[in-house]
C-alpha positions as CSV (number, residue, x, y, z in Angstrom):
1,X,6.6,-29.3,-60.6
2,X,4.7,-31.0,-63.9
3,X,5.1,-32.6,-65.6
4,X,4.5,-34.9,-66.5
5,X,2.5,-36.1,-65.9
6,X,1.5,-39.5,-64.8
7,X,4.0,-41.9,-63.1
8,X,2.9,-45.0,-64.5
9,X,4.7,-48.1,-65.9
10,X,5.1,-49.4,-69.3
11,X,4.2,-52.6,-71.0
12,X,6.7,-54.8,-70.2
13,X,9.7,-54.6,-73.4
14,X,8.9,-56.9,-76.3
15,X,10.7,-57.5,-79.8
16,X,8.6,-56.4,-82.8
17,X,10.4,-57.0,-86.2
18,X,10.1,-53.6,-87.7
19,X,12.7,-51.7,-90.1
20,X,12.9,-48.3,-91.2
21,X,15.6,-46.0,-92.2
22,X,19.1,-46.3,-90.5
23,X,19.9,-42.5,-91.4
24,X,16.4,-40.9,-89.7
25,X,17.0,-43.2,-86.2
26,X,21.2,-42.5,-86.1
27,X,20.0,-38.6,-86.6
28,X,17.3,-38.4,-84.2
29,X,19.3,-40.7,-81.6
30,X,22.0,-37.8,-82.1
31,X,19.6,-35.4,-81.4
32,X,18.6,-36.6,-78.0
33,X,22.7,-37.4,-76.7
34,X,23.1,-33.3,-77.6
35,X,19.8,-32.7,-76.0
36,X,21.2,-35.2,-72.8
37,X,24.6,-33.2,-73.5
38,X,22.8,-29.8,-73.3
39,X,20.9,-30.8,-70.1
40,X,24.4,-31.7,-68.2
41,X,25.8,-28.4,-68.8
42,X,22.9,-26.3,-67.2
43,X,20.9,-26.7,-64.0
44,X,17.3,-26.5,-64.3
45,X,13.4,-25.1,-63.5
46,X,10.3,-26.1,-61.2
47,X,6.7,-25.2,-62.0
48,X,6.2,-21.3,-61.8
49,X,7.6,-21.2,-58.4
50,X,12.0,-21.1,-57.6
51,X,11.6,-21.0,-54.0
52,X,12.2,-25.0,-53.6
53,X,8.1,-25.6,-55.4
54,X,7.8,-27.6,-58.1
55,X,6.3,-31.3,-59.2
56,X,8.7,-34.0,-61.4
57,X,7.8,-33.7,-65.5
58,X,9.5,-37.4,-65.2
59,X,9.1,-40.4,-63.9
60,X,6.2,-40.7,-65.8
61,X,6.9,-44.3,-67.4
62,X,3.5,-44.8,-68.5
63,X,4.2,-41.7,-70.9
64,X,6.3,-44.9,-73.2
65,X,3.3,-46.0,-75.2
66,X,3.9,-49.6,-77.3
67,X,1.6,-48.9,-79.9
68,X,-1.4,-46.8,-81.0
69,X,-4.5,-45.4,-79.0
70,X,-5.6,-42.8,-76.6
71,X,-5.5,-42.5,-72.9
72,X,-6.5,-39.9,-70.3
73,X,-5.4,-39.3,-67.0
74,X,-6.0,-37.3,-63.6
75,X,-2.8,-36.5,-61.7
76,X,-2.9,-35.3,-57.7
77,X,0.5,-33.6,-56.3
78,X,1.1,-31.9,-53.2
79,X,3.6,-30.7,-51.0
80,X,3.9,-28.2,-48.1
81,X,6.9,-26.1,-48.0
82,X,7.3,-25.2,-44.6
83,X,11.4,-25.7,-44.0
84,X,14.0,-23.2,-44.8
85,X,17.0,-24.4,-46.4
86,X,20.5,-23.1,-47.7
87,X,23.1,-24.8,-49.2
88,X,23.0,-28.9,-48.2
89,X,21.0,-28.2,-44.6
90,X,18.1,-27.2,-42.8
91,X,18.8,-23.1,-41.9
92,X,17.1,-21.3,-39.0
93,X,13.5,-19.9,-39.8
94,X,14.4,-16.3,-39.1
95,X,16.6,-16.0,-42.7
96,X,13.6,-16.5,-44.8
97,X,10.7,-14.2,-45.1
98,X,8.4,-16.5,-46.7
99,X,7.2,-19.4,-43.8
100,X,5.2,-21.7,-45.8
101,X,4.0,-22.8,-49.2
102,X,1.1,-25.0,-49.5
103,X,0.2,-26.3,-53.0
104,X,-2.0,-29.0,-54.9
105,X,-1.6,-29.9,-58.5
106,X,-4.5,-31.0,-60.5
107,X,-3.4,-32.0,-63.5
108,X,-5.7,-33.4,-66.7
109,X,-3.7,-35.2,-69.4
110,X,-4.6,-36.5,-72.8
111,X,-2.5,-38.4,-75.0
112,X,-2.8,-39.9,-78.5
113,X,-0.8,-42.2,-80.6
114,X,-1.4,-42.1,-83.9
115,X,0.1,-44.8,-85.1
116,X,3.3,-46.8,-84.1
117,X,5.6,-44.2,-83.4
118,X,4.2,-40.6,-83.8
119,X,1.6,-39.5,-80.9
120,X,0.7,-35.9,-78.6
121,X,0.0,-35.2,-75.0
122,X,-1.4,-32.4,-73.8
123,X,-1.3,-31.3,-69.8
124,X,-3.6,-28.9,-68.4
125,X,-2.5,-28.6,-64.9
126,X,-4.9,-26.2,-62.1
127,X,-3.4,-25.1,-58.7
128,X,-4.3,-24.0,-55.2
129,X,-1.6,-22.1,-53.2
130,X,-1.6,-21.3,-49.9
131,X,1.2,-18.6,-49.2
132,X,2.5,-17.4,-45.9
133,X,4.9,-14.6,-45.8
134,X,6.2,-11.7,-44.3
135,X,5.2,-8.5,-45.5
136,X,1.4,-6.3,-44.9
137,X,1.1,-3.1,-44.2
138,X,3.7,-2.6,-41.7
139,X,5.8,-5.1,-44.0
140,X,7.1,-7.1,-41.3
141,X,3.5,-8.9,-40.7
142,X,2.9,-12.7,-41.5
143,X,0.6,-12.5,-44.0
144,X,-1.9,-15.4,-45.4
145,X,-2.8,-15.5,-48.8
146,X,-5.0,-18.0,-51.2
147,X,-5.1,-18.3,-54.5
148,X,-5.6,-20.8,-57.4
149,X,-6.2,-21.0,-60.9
150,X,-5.3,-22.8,-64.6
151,X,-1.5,-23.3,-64.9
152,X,0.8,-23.4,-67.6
153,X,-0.5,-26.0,-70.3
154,X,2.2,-28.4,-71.6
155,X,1.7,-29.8,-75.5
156,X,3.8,-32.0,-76.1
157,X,4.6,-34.6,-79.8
158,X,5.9,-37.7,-79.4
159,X,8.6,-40.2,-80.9
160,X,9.2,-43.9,-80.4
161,X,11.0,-45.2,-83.2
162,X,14.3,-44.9,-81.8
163,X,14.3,-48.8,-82.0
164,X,12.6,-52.0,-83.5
165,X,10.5,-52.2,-79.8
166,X,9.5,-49.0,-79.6
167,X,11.6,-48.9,-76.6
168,X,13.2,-45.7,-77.0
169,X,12.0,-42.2,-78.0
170,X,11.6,-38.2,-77.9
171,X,9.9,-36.1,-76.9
172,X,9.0,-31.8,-77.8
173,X,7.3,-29.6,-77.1
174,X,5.9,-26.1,-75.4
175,X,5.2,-25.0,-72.1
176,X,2.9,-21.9,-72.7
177,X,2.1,-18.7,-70.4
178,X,-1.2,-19.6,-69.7
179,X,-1.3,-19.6,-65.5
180,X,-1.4,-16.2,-64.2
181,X,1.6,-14.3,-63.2
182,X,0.2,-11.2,-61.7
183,X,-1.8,-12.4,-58.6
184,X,-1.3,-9.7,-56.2
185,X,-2.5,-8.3,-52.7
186,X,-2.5,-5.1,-51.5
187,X,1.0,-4.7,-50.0
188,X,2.6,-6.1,-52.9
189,X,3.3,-9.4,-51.1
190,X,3.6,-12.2,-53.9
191,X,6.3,-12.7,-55.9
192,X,7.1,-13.8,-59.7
193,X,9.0,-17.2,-58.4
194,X,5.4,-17.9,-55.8
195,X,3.1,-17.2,-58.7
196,X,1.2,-20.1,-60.4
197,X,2.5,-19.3,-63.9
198,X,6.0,-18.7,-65.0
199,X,4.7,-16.1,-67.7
200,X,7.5,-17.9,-70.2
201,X,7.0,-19.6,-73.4
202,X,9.1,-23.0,-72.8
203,X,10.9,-25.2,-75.1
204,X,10.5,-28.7,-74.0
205,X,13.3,-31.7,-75.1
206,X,13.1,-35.2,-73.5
207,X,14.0,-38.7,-74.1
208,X,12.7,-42.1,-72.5
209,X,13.8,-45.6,-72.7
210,X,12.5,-49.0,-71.4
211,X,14.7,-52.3,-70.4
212,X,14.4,-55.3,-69.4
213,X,16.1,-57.5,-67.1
214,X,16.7,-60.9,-68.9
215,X,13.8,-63.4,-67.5
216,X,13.4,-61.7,-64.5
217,X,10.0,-60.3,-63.5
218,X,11.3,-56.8,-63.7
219,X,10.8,-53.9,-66.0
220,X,12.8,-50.9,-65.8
221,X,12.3,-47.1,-67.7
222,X,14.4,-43.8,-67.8
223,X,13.2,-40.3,-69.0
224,X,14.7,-37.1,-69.4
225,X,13.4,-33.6,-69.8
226,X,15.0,-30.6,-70.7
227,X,13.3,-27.0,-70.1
228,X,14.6,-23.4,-71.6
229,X,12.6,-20.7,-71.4
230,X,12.8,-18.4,-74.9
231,X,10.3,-16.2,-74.6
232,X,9.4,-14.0,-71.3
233,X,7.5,-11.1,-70.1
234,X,7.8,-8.6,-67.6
235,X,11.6,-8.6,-66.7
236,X,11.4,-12.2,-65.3
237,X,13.5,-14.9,-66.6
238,X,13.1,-17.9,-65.0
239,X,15.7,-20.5,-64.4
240,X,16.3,-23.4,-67.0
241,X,15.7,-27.2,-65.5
242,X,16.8,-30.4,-66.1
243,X,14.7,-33.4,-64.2
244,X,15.5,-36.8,-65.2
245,X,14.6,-40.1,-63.7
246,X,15.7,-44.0,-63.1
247,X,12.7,-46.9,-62.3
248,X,12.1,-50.5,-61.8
249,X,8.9,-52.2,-61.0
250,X,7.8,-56.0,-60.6
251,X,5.0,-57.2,-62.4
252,X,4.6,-60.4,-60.8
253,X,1.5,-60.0,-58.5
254,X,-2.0,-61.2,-59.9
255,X,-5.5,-61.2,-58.2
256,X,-7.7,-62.3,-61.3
257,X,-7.2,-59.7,-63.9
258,X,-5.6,-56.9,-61.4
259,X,-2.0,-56.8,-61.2
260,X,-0.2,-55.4,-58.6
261,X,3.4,-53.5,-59.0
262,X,5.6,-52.4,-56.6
263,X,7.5,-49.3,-58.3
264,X,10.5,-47.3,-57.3
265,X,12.3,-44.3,-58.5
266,X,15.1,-41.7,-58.3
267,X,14.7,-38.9,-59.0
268,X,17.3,-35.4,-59.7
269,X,15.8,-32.3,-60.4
270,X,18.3,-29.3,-61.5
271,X,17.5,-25.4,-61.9
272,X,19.4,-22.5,-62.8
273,X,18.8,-18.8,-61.0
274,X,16.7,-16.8,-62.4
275,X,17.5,-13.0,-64.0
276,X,15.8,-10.3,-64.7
277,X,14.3,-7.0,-62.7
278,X,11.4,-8.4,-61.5
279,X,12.8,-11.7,-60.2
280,X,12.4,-11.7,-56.4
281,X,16.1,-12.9,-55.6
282,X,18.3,-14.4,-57.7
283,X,20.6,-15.2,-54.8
284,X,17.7,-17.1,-53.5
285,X,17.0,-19.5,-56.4
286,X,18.3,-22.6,-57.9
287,X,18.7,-25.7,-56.9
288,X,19.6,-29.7,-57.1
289,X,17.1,-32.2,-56.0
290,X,17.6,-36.0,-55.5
291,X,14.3,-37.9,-54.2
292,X,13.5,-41.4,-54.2
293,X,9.8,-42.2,-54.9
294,X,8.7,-45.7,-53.6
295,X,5.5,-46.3,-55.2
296,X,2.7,-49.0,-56.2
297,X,0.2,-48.9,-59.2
298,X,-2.6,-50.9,-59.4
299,X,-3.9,-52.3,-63.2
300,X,-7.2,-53.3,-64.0
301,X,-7.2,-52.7,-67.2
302,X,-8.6,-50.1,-69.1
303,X,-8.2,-48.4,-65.7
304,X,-4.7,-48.0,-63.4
305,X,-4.3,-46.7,-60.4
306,X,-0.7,-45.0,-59.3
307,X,1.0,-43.8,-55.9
308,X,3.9,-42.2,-54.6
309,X,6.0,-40.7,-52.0
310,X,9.0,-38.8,-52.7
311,X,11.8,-38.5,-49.8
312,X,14.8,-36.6,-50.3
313,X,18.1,-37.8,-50.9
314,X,20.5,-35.0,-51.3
315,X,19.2,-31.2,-50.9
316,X,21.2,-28.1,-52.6
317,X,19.5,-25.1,-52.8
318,X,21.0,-21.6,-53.4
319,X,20.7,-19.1,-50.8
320,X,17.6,-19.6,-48.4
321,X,14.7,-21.3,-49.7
322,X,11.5,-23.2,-48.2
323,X,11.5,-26.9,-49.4
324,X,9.3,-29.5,-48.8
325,X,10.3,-32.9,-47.0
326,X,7.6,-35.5,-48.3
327,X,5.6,-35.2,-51.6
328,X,2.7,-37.0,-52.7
329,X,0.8,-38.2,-55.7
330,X,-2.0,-40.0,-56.9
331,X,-2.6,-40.7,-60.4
332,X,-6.1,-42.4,-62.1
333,X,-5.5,-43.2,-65.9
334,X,-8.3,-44.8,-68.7
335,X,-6.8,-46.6,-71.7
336,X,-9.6,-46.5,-74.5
């Protein structure tokens, strides 16, 4: 949905003296309030699927690095779509065509910080999708159908000079149309909002920020991500998204080296409709997510262990769409 994509926690917030120009921090902080100002203004996009589908690119805390070095990771999401919903509640069955939408996220990241402040991450996600709809030969079969592949890969530079601490930062990138977009069977049944990719070139804008909560054994992070699709294919625009989230963990358990932190999130996910010819239903996408993601990561460093469950809030989605009502992750990261 991804994106990122790990939902790991930071280093707790220390204070490193460290100076640099007043004018490039006031200018790139003004960068990210138009970029927070921008996502406001617009509702936003899930991964390569409008129909209610779609992992969190935030939340990912671990994503705030403190200092050089490289670290890989192996993110697990999945949720089954198998409710119709319109508007702000549960609608009958019978409105929606499609019945079900089953689909697991594997996602490999890298990421590389250079030095201090500059780093990259790059996110090659792969897919499976189970899709049942209603369609076949006679068109008003339920129809079963499997597919998987590479998804869109995410590249992505990185900023954290914001402040002194390296507390604060940007993010920018590209989404690129590398999942496939023209998975088809016979009748015709799969449609551009179901497929794995998007088939868009995506601009990608975010900010983070860690805090602190005086002496208290807890840490806390936002992020923000903001994606426009500029360049599309095949009369399908999908809809811009905005996901952002809020977190706190405690970092106060210890057995031996391992610590033990209890995490928890919100989570609001926004999406426009999306336009052209080829998009299955505009009435019948975009939407506003609120989850909240209770979740506990275990560190034994270099390695760190992370789980979640998201569990909606608030559900708004235009027109009749399936939406899941639990989703889950699993994320296994190395620090080298």
């Amino acid at each position: 949905m991804n994106t990122f994509s790990s939902t790991r926690r930071p280093a707790p917030v220390s204070f490193t003296p460290y100076s640099r120009p007043r004018t490039l921090r006031r200018a790139i902080a003004t960068l990210a309030a138009l970029m927070g100002a921008a996502a406001l203004l617009q509702p936003g996009r899930s991964l390569g699927c409008a129909c209610g589908c779609g992992i969190y690119e935030v939340g990912t805390a671990d994503m705030i690095p403190t200092g050089s070095g490289v670290e890989t990771f192996f993110d697990v999401d999945y949720q089954d779509q198998n409710h119709n919903w319109s508007g702000t509640s549960e609608a009958p069955a019978a409105d929606n065509g499609d019945k079900d939408i089953r689909t697991t996220w594997y996602t490999f990241g890298y990421q590389q910080m250079f030095n201090r402040e500059w780093g990259i991450r790059l996110e090659v996600p792969y897919e499976t999708r189970h899709f049942e709809t209603t369609g076949g030969a006679t068109g008003s079969d339920i129809v079963d159908i499997n597919f998987s592949g590479v998804g869109d890969i995410r590249i992505e530079g990185i900023y954290t000079g914001l402040s002194d601490d390296l507390s604060e930062g940007i993010t920018f990138g590209l989404k690129l149309p590398t999942g496939s977009y023209t998975k088809e069977d016979a009748y015709n049944d799969i449609d551009r909002d179901s497929e794995i990719g998007s088939g868009s070139t995506d601009i990608l804008l975010g900010a983070f920020k860690r805090f602190g909560f005086g002496d208290a054994p807890w840490s806390g992070f936002a992020q923000t991500l903001l994606d426009v699709p500029v360049l599309t294919q095949v009369q399908y625009v999908p809809g811009i998204e905005w996901d952002t989230a809020v977190g706190a963990y405690y970092s106060g358990w210890k057995i031996g080296r391992v610590t033990i932190a209890p995490i928890g999130q919100l989570k609001l996910s926004m999406r426009s409709r999306d336009d052209g010819a080829n998009s299955a239903s505009p009435v019948a996408s975009g939407f506003v997510r609120v989850l909240a993601a209770p979740g506990i990561e275990v560190d034994a460093h270099p390695f760190k262990v992370y789980a979640d469950v998201e569990l909606p809030l608030y559900y708004w989605f235009n027109g009749d769409q399936l939406v899941a009502k639990t989703l889950f992750r699993v994320n296994v990261s190395y620090m080298f």
